[in-house]
C-alpha positions as CSV (number, residue, x, y, z in Angstrom):
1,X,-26.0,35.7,-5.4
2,X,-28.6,34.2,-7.5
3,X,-29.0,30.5,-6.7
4,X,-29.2,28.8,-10.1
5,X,-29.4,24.8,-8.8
6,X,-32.1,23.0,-10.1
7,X,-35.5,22.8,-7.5
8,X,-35.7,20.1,-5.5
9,X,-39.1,18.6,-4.5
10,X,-38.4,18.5,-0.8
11,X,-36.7,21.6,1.4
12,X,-32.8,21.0,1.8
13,X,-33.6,20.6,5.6
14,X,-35.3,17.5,5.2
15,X,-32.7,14.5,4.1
16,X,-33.7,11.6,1.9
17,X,-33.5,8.5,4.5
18,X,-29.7,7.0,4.4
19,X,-28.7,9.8,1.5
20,X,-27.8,12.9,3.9
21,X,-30.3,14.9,1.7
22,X,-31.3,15.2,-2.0
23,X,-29.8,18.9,-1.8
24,X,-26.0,17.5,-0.8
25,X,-26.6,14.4,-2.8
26,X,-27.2,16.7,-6.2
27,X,-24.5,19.1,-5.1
28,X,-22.2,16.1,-5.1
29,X,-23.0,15.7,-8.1
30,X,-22.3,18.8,-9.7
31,X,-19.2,18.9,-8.3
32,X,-17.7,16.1,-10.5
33,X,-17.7,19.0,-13.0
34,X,-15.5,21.2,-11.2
35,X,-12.5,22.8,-12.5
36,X,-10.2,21.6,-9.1
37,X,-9.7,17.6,-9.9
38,X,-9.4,17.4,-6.1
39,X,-12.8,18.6,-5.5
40,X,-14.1,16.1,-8.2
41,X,-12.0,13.3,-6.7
42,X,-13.8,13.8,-3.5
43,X,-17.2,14.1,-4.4
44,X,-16.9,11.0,-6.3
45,X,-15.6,9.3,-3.2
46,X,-18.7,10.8,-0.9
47,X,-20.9,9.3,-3.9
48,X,-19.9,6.2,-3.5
49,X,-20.4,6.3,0.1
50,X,-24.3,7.3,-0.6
51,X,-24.7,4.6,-3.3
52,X,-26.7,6.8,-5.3
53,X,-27.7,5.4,-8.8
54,X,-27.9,8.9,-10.6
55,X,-24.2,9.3,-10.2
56,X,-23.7,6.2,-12.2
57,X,-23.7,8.2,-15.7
58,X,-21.3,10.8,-14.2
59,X,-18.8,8.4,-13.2
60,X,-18.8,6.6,-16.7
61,X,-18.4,9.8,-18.2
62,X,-15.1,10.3,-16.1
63,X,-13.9,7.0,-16.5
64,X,-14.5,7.4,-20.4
65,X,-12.5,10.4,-20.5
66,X,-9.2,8.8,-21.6
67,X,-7.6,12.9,-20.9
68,X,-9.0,12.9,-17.5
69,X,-6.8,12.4,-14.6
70,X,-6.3,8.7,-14.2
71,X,-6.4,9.1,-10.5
72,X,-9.7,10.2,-10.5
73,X,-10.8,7.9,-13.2
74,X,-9.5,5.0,-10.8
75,X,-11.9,6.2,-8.2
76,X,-14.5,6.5,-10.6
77,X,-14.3,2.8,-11.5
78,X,-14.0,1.9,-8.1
79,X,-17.7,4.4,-7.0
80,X,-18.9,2.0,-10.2
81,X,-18.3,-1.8,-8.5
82,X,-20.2,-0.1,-6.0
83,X,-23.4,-0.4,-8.0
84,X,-24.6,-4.0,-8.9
85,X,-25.7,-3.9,-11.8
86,X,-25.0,-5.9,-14.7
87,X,-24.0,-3.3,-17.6
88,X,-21.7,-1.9,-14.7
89,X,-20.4,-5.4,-15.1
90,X,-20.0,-5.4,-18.4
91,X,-18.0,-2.2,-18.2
92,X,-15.5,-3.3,-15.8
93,X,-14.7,-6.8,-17.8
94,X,-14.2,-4.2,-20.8
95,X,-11.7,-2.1,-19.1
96,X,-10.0,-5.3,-18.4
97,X,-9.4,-5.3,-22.0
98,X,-9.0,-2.2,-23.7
99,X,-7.6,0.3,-20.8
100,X,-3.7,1.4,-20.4
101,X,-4.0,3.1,-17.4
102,X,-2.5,0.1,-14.7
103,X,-3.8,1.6,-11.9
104,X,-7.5,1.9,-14.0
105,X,-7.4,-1.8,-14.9
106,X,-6.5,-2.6,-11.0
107,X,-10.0,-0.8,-9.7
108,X,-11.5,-2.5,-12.4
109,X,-10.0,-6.1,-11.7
110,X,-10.9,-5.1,-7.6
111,X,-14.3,-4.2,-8.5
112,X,-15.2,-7.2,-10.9
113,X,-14.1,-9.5,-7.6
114,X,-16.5,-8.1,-5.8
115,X,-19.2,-8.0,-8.1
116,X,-18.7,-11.3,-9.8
117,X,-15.7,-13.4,-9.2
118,X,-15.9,-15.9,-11.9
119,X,-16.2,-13.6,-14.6
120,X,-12.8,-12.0,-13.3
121,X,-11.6,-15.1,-13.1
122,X,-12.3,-16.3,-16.4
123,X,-11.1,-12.7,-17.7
124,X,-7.4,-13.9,-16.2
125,X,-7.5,-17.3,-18.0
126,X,-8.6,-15.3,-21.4
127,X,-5.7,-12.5,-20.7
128,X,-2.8,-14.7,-19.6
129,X,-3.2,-16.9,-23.0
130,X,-2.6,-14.0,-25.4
131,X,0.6,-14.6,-25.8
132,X,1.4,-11.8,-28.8
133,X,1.3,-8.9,-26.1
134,X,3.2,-9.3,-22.6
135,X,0.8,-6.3,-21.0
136,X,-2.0,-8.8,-21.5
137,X,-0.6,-11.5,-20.0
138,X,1.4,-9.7,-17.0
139,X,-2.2,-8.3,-16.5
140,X,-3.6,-11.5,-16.5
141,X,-1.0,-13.2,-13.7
142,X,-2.7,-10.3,-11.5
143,X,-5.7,-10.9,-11.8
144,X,-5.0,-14.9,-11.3
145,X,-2.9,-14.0,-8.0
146,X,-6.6,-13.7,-6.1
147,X,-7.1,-17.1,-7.4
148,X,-4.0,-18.9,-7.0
149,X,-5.1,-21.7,-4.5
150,X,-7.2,-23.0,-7.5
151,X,-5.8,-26.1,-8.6
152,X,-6.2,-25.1,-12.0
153,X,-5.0,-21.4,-11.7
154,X,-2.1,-22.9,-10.1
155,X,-1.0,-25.4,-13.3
156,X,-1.9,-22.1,-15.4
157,X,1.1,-20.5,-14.0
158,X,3.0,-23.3,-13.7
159,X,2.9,-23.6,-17.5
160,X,3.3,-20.1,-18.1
161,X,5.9,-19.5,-15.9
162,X,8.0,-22.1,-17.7
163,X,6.7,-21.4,-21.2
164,X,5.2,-18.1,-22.0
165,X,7.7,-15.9,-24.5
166,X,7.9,-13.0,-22.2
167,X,10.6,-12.5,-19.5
168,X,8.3,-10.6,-17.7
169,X,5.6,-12.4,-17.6
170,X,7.5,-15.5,-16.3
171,X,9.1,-13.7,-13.3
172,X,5.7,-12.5,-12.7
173,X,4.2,-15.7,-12.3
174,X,7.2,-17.1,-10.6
175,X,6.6,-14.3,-8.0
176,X,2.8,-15.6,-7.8
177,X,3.3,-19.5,-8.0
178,X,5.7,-19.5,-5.2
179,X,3.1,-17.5,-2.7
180,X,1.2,-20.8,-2.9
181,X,3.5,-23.8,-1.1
182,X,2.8,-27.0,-2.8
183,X,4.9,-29.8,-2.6
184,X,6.6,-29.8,-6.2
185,X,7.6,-26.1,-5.5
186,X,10.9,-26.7,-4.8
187,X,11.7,-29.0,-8.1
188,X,10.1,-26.5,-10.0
189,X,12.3,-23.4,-8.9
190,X,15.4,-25.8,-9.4
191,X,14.7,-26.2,-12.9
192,X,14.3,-22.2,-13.1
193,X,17.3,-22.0,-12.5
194,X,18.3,-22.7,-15.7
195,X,15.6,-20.1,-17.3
196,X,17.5,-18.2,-20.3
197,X,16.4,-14.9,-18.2
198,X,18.5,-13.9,-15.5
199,X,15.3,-11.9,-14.0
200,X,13.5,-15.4,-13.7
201,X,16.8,-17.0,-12.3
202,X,16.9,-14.5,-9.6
203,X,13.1,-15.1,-8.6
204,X,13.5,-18.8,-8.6
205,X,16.6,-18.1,-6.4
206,X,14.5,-15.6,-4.1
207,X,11.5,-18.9,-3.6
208,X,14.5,-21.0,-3.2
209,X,15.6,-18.9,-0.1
210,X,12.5,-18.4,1.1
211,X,11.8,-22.0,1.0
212,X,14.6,-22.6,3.0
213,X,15.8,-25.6,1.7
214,X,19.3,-26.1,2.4
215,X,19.6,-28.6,-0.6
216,X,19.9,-25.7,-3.0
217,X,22.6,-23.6,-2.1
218,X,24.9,-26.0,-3.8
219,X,22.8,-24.7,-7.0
220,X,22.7,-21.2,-6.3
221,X,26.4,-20.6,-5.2
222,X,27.3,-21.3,-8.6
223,X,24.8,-18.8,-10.1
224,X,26.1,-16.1,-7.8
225,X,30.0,-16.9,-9.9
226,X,28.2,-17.2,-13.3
227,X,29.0,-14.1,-15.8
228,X,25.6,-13.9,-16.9
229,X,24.4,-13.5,-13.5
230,X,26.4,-10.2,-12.8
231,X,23.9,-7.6,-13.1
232,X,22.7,-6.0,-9.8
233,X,19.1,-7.6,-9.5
234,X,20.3,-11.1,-9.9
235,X,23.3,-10.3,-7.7
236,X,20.9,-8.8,-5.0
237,X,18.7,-12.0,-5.6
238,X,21.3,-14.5,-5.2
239,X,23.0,-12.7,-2.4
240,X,19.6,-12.7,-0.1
241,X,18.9,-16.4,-0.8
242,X,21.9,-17.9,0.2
243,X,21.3,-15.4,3.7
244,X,17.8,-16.5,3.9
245,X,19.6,-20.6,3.6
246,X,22.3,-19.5,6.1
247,X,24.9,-20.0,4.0
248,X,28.2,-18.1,5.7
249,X,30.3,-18.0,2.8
250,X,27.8,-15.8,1.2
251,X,29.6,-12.9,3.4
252,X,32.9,-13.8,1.8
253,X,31.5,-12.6,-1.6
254,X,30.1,-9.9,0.1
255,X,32.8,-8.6,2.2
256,X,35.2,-9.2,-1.5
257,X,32.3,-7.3,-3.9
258,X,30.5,-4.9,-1.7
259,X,32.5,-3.6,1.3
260,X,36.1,-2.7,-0.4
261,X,34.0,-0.2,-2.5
262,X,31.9,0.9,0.4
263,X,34.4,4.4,0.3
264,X,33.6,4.7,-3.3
265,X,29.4,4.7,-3.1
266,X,29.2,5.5,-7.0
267,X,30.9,2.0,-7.8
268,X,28.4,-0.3,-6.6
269,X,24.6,-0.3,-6.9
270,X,22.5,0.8,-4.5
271,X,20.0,-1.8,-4.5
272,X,22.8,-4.5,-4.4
273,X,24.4,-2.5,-1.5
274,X,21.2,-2.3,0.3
275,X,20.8,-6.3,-0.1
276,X,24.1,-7.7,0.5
277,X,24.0,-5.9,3.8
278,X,20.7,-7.1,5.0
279,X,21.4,-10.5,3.7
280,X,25.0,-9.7,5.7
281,X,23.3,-9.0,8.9
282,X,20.9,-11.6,8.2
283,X,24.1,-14.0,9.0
284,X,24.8,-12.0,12.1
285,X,27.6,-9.4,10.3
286,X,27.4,-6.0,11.2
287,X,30.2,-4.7,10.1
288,X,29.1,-2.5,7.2
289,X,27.0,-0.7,10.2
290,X,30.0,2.2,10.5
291,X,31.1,2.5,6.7
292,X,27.1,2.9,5.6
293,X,27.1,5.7,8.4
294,X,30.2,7.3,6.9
295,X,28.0,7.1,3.4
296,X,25.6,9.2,4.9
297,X,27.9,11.9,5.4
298,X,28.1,12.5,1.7
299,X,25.2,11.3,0.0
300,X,22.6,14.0,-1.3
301,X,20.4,11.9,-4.1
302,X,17.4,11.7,-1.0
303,X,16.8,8.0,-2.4
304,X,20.0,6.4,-2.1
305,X,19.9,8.1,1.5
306,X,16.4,6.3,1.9
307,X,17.7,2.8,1.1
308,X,20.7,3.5,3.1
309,X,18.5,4.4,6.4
310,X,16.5,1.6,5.6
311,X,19.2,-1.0,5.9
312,X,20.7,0.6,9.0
313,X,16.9,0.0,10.3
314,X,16.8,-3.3,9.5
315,X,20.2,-4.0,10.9
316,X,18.5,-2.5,14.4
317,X,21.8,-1.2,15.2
318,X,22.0,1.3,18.2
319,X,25.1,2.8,16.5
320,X,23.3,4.4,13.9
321,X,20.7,6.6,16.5
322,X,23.1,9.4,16.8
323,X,24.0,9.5,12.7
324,X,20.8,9.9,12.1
325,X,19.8,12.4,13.9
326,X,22.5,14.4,12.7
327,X,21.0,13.5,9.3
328,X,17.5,14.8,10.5
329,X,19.0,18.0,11.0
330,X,20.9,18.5,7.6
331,X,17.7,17.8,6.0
332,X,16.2,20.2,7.8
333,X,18.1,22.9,5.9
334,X,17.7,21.5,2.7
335,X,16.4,23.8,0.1
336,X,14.5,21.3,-1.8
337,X,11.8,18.8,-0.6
338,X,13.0,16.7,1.7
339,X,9.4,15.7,3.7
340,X,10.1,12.3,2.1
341,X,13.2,11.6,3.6
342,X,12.6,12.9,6.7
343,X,9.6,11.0,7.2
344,X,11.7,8.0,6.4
345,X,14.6,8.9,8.9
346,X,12.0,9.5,11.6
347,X,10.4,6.2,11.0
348,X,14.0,4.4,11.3
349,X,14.6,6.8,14.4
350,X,11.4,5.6,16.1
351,X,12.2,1.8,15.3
352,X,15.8,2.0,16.4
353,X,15.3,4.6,19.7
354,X,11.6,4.0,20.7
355,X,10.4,6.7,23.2
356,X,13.8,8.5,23.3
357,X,12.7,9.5,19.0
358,X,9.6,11.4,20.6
359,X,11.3,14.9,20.7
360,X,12.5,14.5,17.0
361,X,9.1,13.3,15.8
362,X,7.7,16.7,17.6
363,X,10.1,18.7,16.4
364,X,9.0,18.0,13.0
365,X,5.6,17.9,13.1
366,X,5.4,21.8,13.6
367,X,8.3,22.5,12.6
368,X,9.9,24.7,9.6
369,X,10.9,22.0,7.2
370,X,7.2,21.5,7.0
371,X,6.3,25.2,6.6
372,X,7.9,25.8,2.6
373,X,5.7,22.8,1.4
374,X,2.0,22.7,-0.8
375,X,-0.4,22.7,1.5
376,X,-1.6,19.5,0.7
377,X,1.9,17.8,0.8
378,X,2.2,19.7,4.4
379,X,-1.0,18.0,5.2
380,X,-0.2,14.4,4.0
381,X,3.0,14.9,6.0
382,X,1.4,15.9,9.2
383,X,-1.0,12.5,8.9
384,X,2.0,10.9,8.9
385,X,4.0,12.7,11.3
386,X,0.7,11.9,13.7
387,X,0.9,8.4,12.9
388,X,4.5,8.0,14.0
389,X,3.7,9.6,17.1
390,X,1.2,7.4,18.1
391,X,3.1,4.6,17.5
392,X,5.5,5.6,20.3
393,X,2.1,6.0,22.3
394,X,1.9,9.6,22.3
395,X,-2.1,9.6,22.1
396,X,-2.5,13.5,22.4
397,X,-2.0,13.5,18.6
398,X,-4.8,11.7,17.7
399,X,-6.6,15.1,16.9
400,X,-4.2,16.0,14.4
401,X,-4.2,12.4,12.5
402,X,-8.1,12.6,11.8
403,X,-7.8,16.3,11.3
404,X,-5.3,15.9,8.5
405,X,-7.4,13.1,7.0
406,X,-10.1,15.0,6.9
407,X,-8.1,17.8,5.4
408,X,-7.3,15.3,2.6
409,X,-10.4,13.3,2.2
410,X,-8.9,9.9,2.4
411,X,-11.2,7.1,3.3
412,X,-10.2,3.0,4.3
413,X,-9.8,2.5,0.4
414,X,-6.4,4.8,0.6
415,X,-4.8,2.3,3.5
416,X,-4.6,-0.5,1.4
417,X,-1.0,-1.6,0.1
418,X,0.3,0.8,-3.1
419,X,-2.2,3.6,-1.9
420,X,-1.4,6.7,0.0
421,X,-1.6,5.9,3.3
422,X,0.3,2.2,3.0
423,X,2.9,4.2,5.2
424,X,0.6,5.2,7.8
425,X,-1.0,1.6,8.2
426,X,2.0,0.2,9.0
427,X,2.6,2.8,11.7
428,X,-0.5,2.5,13.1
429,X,0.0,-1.4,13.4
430,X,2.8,-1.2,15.3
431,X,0.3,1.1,17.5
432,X,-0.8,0.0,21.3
433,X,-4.3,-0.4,20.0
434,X,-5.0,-0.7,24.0
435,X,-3.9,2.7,24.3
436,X,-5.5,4.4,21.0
437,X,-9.0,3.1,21.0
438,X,-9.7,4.8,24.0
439,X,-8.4,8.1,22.8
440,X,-10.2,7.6,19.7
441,X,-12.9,7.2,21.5
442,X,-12.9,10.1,23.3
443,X,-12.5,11.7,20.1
444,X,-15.6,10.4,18.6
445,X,-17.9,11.4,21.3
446,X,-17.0,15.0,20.4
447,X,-20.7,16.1,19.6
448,X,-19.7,18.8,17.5
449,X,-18.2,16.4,14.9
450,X,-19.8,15.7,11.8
451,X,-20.1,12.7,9.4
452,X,-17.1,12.6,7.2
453,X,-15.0,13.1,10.7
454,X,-17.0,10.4,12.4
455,X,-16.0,8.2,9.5
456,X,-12.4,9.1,9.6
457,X,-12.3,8.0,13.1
458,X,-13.7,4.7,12.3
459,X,-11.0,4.3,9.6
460,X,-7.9,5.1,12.2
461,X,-9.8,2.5,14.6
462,X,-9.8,-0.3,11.3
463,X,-6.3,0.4,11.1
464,X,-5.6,-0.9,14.1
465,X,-5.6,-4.6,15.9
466,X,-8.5,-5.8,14.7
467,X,-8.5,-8.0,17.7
468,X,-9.1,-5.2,19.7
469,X,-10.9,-2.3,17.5
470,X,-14.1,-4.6,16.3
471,X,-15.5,-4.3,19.3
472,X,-15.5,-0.1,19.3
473,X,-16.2,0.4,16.0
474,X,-19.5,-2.1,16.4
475,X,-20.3,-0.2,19.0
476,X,-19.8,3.1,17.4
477,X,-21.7,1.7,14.5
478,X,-24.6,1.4,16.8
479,X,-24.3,5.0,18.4
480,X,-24.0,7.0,15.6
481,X,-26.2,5.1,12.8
482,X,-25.6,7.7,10.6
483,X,-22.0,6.3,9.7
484,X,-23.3,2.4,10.2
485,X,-23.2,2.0,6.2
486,X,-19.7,3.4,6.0
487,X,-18.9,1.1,8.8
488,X,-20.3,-1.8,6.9
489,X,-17.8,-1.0,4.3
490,X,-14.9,-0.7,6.1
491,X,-15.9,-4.3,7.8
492,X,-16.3,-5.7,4.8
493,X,-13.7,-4.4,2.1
494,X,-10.9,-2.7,4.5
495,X,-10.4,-5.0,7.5
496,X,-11.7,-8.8,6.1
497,X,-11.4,-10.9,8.9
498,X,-14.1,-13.5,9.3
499,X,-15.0,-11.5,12.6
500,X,-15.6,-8.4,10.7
501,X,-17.5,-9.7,8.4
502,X,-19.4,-11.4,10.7
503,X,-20.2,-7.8,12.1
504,X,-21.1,-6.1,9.1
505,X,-23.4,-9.1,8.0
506,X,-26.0,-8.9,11.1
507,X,-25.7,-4.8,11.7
508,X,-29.0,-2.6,11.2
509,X,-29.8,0.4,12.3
510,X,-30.8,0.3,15.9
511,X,-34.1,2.3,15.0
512,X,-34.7,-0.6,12.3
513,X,-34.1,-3.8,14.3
514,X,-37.5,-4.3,16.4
């Protein structure tokens, strides 16, 4: 085969300090124009690793291309804010403005707060005053949410949440006003209550309960008997503050709206279901426990059976461990994709039954309702599959969890909430870090492994306790210098803490620091 790549001034065997070689770097960069989006999704995401300036046109060009995948557009804004520079500045305020894609505008807002915070800032302040269009200013609450301490971000939403013409937007900022506690929060979420939108009724409601001042349940309990406040959402809403306040005659309403049509699942909605009875056990009553088993039974749609397991989970009720493994095996047999709702079963299995879930998680890890899937949905399961392992300490499966990531290419930037791996970051908090680290340790002295592997493992390890993986990944920072940048990253933009940073602020190359 005739190789027709452009010549390179240096032999492919010799790399370009810190770039892993001028051959890779250029292949990387030819690869952005492959057919396979996946193979153009990950070498942007190597790119951005390198920080290499000539892949600065490429990725413009993808995020430009309003027919290109917006998932890889969204990575392609987010290899951009790696670069600072000021036209890539420029580029991200104007995405701000002019891009429909939410999850485009979201790397964009996440890269402009990196790169220059008070231009973001004064983005949110220009977006959330353009009142003709409610995508404008829904877009500017979230970007103000990273700036909500300010006092005057803070009166911003204050005022919009009260005045802005948009439903939308005003539950919105209700949702972010109330994540700051200020004194005249509770006053303020009173007079919501009286907001001509039942949507901003039920989040004033929701702070209320959270609040957990007793004083309004007076106000709320006749909300929850209004006739405009019938619709599910509201009801959930109402329901789950007066169970955050401890009020018990919440359960009266529930038992009278909820559990006589517990035999007829079609009547009521799910979501109000789901809420009335973890605001029910909430106040200590368990006693939808055995009808939302006898649901399970005869439910097919795989989400109402998600938000049923789910409640059974919160309710921590040993009853339900037998029921659901029943339920595991019925999946099993499914024709259609059930991965989902397995995963979600097995998760509510291991939370419920602890070690005794171990033989069930291994049972689907290799098993066949894993065989009929895409390869890459087989592979996202068995990352996950791994990671509910180890959260029951079974550390022989920390091979397959990096191996699977690998598989997928998923760096730090997929564990963060929304993203792919939100799921498995939860599992692996709930991980004996005590007992992983040295696993993955053991894993990462493998000398056969190579960079992107090396990196992974660092990734599992930031996952973790931070309180307890620092310490390794500094010190595998220090071994392997050749996945010190990447580390630098992860310290910075995945795990946060002031120690991280710390960290990341006075690491060098070993080689470098005499």
């Amino acid at each position: 085969m005739t190789d027709n790549s452009p010549q390179l001034s240096q032999p492919p065997d010799q790399p370009d300090p810190g770039l892993g070689g001028e051959r890779g770097t250029l292949h990387l960069v030819e690869m952005l124009s492959h057919d396979d989006a996946q193979v153009r999704f990950n070498a942007a995401q190597k790119l951005t690793r390198l920080g290499d300036e000539r892949a600065i046109a490429t990725f413009v060009a993808i995020v430009d291309n309003r027919d290109e995948e917006t998932r890889l557009r969204g990575r392609a804004v987010e290899a951009l804010a790696s670069f600072q520079r000021p036209e890539i500045e420029d580029r991200l305020a104007e995405l701000m403005h002019s891009d429909d894609e939410p999850y485009v505008v979201q790397q964009a807002s996440d890269g402009l707060y990196r790169l220059n915070r008070d231009r973001l800032r004064q983005i949110g302040m220009q977006l959330i005053a353009h009142d003709q269009s409610d995508a404008f200013q829904l877009r500017g609450v979230d970007v103000l949410r990273k700036f909500r301490r300010e006092d005057d971000v803070f009166e911003t939403l204050k005022h919009t949440m009260r005045h802005s013409a948009h439903e939308r937007v005003r539950s919105q900022a209700i949702e972010v006003y109330r994540l700051q506690g200020r004194p005249e929060l509770y006053d303020t979420m009173i007079d919501a209550l009286r907001d001509e939108a039942a949507g901003v009724r039920a989040g004033a409601a929701w702070t209320l309960g959270v609040i957990g001042d007793r004083q309004a349940i007076a106000a709320i309990l006749r909300l929850l008997h209004d006739e405009d406040n019938q619709d599910w959402h509201t009801q959930s809403s109402l329901v789950r503050a007066l169970a955050m306040l401890g009020e018990p005659s919440v359960i009266e309403v529930i038992v009278h709206n909820i559990w006589q049509r517990l035999d007829d699942p079609h009547s009521v909605n799910i979501n109000l279901l789901i809420h009335s009875v973890v605001g029910a056990g909430e106040l200590g009553d368990r006693s939808a426990v055995q009808a939302l088993i006898a649901l399970l039974d005869s439910m097919t749609d795989s989400d109402d059976i998600v938000f049923v397991v789910q409640a059974l989970e919160r309710l921590g009720d040993q009853r339900a461990v037998e029921p659901l493994i029943q339920l595991l095996d019925r999946l099993a047999q499914r024709d259609d994709d059930a991965s989902y709702t397995i995963e979600k079963v097995l998760n509510a299995l291991r939370l419920l039954a602890g070690p005794a879930a171990v033989p069930h998680l291994q049972r689907f890890v290799a098993g066949s309702a894993l065989q009929g899937l895409e390869e890459r949905s087989r592979t996202t399961m068995q990352a996950h599959m791994a990671g509910l392992l180890l959260a029951v300490g079974q550390v022989e499966y920390v091979p397959l969890l990096i191996e699977s990531l690998v598989k997928l290419g998923w760096g730090f930037y997929e564990w963060r909430p929304g993203r792919e791996l939100e799921d498995l970051q939860r599992y692996m908090q709930d991980a004996d870090a005590e007992l992983i680290l040295p696993a993955l340790e053991g894993f990462m002295h493998n000398p056969d492994l190579d960079g992107d592997t090396r990196e992974c493992v660092l990734d599992v390890a930031g996952a973790l306790d931070p309180d307890h993986s620092l310490a390794y990944i500094e010190r595998w920072m220090n071994r392997f210098p050749e996945i010190g940048g990447y580390g630098v990253g992860l310290l910075l933009d995945g795990i946060k803490t002031k120690a991280a940073v710390e960290i990341a602020q006075a690491w060098s190359p070993p080689d470098e620091e005499a």
